[in-house]
C-alpha positions in Angstrom: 0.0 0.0 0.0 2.4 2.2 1.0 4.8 2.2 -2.1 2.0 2.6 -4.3 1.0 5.8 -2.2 4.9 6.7 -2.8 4.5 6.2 -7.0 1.4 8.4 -6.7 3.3 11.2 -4.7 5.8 11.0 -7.7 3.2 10.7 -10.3 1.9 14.2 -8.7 4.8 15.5 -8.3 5.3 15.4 -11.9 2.6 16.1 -13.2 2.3 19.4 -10.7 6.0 20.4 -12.7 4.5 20.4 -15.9 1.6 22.7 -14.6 2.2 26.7 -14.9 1.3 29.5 -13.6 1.6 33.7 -13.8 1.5 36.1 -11.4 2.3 40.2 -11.7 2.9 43.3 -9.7 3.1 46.7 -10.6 0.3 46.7 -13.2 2.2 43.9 -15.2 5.7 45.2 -14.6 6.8 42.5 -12.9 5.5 39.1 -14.2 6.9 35.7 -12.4 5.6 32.4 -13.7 6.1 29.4 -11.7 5.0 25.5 -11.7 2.5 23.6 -9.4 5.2 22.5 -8.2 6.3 25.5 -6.6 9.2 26.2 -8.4 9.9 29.6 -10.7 10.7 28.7 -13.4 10.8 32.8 -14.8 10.6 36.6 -14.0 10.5 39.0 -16.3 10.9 42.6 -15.4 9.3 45.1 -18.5 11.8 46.9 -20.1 9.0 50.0 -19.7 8.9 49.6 -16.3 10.9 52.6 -14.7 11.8 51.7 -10.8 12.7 54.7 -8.3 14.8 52.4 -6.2 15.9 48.7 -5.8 13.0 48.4 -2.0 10.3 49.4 -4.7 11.6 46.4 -7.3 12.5 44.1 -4.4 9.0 44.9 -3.3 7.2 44.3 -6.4 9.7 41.2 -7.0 8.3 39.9 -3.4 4.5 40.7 -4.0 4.6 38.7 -7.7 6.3 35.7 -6.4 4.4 35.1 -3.7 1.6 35.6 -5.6 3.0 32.6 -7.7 3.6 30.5 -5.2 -0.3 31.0 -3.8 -1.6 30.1 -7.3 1.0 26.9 -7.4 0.0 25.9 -3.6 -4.1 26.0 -5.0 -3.5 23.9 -7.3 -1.3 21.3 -5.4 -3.7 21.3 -2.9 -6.4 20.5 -5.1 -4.3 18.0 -7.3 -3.4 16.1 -3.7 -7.1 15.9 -2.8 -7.7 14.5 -5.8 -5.5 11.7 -5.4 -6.2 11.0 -2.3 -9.6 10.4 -3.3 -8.6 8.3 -6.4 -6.9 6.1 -3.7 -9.9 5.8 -1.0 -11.9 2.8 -1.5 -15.7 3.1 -3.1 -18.0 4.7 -0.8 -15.2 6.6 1.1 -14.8 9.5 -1.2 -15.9 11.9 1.5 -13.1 10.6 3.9 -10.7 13.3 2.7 -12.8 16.1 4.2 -11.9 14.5 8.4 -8.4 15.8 7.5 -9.5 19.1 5.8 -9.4 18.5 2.4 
């Protein structure tokens, strides 16, 4: 039981890094995309985007990727209840929510 439990956890895992997402600050000045995973994968800054000092970009920087990450942590969370209740047994489908899922 418990190693297929550990191929599913891989299987997600996978299949959460091939999920992206986007997230901005600054109106679209800074854009940061990252996986389901939880992983950035890219920033771009807009070459239009005129900063008056590095706290306002580390700011902005800050604000999109944690923006990201919230977006990636949705879905993981939603992917993980799913499989959990791929693996419960017929009739226990409800089971996940005793944990909080």
């Amino acid at each position: 039981m418990f190693g297929n439990i550990q191929e599913k956890q891989a299987e997600m895992q996978k299949k959460l890094s091939t999920i992206n997402v986007e997230a901005e600050a600054g109106d679209g000045a800074i854009k940061v995309t990252a996986n389901a995973a939880r992983q950035i994968i890219d920033i771009k800054i807009s070459p239009d985007f005129k900063f008056n000092d590095y706290e306002e970009l580390e700011d902005l920087l800050l604000t999109a990727v944690n923006r990201a990450i919230g977006k990636a942590a949705e879905i993981e969370a939603a992917e993980s209840q799913k499989m959990i209740s791929e693996m419960l047994p017929p009739g226990f489908g409800n089971l996940g929510s005793l944990f909080g899922m």
